[in-house]
C-alpha positions as a Markdown table, in Angstrom:
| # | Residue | x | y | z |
|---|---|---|---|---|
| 1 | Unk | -3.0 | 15.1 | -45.1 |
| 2 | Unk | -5.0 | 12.2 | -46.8 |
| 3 | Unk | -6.7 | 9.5 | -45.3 |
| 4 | Unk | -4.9 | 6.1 | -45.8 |
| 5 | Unk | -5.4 | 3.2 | -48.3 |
| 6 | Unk | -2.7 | 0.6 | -47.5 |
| 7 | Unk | -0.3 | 0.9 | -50.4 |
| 8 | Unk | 0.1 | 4.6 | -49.7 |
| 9 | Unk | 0.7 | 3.9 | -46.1 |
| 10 | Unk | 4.2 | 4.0 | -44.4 |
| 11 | Unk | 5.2 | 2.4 | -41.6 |
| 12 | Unk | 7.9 | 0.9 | -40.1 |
| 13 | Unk | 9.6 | -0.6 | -36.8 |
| 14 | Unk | 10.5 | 2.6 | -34.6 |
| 15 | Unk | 12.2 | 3.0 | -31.2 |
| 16 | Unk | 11.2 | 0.1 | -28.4 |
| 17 | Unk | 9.0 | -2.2 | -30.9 |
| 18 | Unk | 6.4 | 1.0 | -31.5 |
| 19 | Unk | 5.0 | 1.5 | -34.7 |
| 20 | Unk | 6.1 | 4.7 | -36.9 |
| 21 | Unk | 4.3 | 6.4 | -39.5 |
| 22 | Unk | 6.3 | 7.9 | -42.4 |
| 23 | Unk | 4.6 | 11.1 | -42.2 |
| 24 | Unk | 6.2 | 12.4 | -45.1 |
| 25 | Unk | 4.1 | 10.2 | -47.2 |
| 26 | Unk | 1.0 | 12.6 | -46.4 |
| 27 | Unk | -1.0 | 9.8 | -45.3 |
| 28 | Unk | -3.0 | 8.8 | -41.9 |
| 29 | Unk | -4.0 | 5.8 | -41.0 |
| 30 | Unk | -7.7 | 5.0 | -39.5 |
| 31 | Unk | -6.1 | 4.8 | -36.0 |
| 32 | Unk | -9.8 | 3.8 | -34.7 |
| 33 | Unk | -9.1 | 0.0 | -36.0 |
| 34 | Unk | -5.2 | -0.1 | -35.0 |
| 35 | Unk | -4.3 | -2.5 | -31.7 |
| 36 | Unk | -3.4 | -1.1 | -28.6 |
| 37 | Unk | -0.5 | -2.2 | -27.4 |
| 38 | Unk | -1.1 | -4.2 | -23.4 |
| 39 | Unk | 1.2 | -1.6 | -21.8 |
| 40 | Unk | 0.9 | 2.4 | -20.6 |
| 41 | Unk | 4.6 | 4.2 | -21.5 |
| 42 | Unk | 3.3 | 6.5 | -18.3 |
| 43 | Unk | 5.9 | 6.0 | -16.1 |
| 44 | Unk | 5.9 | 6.1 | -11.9 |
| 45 | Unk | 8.6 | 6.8 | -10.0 |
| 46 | Unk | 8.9 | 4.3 | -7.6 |
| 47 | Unk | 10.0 | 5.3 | -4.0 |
| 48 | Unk | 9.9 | 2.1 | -1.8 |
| 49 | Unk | 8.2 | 2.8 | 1.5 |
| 50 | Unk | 9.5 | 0.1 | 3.4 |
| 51 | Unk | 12.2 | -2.3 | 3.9 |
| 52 | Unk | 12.0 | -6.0 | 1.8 |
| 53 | Unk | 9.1 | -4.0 | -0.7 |
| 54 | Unk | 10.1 | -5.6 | -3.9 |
| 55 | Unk | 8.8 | -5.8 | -7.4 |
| 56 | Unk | 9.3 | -7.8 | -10.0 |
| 57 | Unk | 9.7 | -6.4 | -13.3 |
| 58 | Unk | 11.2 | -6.6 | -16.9 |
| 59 | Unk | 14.5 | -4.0 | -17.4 |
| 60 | Unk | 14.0 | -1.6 | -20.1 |
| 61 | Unk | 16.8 | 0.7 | -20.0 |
| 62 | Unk | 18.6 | 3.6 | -18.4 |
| 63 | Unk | 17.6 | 7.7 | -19.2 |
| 64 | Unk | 17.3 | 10.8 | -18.1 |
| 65 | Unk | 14.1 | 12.2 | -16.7 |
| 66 | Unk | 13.2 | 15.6 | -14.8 |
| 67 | Unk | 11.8 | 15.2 | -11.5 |
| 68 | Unk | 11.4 | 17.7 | -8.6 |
| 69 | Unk | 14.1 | 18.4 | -6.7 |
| 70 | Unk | 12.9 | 17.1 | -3.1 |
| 71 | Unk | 15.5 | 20.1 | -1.6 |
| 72 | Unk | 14.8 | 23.4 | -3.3 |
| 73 | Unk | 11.6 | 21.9 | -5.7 |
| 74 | Unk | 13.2 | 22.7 | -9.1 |
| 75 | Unk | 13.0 | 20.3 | -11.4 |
| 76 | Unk | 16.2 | 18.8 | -12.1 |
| 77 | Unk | 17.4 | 15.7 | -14.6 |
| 78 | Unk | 17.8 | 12.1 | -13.6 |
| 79 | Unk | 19.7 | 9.5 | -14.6 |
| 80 | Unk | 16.4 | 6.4 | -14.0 |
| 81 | Unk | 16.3 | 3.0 | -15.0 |
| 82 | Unk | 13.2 | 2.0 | -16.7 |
| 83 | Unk | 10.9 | -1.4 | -16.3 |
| 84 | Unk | 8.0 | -2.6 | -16.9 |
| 85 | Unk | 5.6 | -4.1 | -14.5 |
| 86 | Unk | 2.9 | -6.6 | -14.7 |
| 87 | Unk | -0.2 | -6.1 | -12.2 |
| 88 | Unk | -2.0 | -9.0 | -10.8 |
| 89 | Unk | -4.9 | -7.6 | -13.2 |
| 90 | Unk | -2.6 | -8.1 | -16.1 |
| 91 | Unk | -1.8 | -4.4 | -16.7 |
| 92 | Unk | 2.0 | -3.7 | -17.9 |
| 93 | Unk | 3.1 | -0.6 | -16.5 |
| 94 | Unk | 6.4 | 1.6 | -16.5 |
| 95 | Unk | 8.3 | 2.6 | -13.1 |
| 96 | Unk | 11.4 | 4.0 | -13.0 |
| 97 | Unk | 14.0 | 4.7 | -10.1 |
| 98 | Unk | 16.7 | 6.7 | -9.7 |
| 99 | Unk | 19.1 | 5.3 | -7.3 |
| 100 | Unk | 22.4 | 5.7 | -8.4 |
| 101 | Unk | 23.6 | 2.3 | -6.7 |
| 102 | Unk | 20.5 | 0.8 | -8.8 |
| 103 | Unk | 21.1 | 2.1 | -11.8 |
| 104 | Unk | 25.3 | 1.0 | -11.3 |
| 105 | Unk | 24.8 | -2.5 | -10.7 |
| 106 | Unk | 22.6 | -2.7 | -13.8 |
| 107 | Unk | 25.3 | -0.9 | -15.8 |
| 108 | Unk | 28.2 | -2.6 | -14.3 |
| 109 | Unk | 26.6 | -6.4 | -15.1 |
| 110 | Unk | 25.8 | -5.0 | -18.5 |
| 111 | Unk | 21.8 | -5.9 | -18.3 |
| 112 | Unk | 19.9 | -6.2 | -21.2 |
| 113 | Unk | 16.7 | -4.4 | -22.0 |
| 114 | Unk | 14.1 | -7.1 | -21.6 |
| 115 | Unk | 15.9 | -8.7 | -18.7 |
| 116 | Unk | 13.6 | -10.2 | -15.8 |
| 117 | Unk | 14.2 | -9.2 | -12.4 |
| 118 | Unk | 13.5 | -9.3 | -8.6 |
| 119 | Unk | 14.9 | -5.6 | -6.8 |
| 120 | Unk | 13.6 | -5.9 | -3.6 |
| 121 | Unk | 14.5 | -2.2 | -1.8 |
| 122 | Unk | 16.9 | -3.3 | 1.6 |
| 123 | Unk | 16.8 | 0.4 | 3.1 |
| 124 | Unk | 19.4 | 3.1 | 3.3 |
| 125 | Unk | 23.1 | 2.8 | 4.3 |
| 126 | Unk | 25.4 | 5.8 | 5.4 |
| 127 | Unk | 27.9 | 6.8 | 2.6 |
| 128 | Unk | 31.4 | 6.4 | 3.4 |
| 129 | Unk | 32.5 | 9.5 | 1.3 |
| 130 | Unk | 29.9 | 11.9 | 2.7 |
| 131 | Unk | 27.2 | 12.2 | 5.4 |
| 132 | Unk | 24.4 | 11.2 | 3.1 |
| 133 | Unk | 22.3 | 7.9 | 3.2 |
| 134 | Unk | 22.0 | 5.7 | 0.1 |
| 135 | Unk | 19.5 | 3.4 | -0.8 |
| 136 | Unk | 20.9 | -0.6 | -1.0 |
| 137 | Unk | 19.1 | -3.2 | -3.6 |
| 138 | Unk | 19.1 | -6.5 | -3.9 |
| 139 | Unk | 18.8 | -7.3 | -7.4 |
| 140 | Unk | 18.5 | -11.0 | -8.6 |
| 141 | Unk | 17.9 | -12.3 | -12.1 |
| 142 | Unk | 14.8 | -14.3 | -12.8 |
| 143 | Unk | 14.5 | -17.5 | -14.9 |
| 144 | Unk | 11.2 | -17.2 | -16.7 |
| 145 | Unk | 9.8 | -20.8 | -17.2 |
| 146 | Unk | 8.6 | -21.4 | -20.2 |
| 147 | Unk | 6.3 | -24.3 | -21.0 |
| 148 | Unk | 5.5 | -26.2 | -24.2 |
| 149 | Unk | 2.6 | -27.9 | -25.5 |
């Protein structure tokens, strides 16, 4: 591979707004002088601890992930929805859940990535088809208000 000049360089819009190198071209960039982007793609599961814990965080969109079977500790895949987060410090961060009741009333309302939300976690509820518990969600869209100068 060669080093870069920039009219040898490819590189084009990829998946979720991240840069792509054509790496057919042969060519790589100084990546020493490229911006990082204000967000980490390492994502946490989140597993609310208590009752009325809540976050509030921007919808990215719905995947499979392997996770640990919490029964028999074999990694299995789940279907998780995807955000990201803001710390008070300014970090963006990506959590992801898997609650199937989560994940549903984002797909039934058709939620689009980049969509600002509240989910504030409400506990677990006995199943009516089985004798497992589910978790229950409150999910409420927020109005991001936007100032001009």
């Amino acid at each position: 591979m060669k080093s870069s000049t920039s009219q040898e360089l490819a590189v084009q819009d990829g998946p979720h707004g991240l840069s792509v190198i054509d790496l057919g071209k042969g060519v790589i960039p100084d990546l020493s002088k490229a911006t990082t982007m204000p967000f980490d793609l390492m994502s946490d599961y989140w597993t609310p601890e208590k009752v009325g814990e809540s976050k509030r965080v921007v919808f990215d969109t719905i995947r499979s992930r392997m996770v640990k079977d919490m029964q028999t500790g074999e990694p299995i895949e789940l279907e998780c929805a995807f955000f990201f987060e803001r710390s008070p410090e300014g970090q963006v961060k990506t959590v992801c859940n898997g609650s199937k009741r989560l994940i549903g009333v984002i797909e039934s309302y058709d939620i689009q990535r980049g969509a600002p939300m509240l989910i504030t976690y409400l506990g677990k509820q006995k199943n009516r088809t089985n004798s497992f518990f589910s978790d229950i969600w409150s999910v409420k869209p927020l109005i991001i208000n936007v100032q001009s100068k």
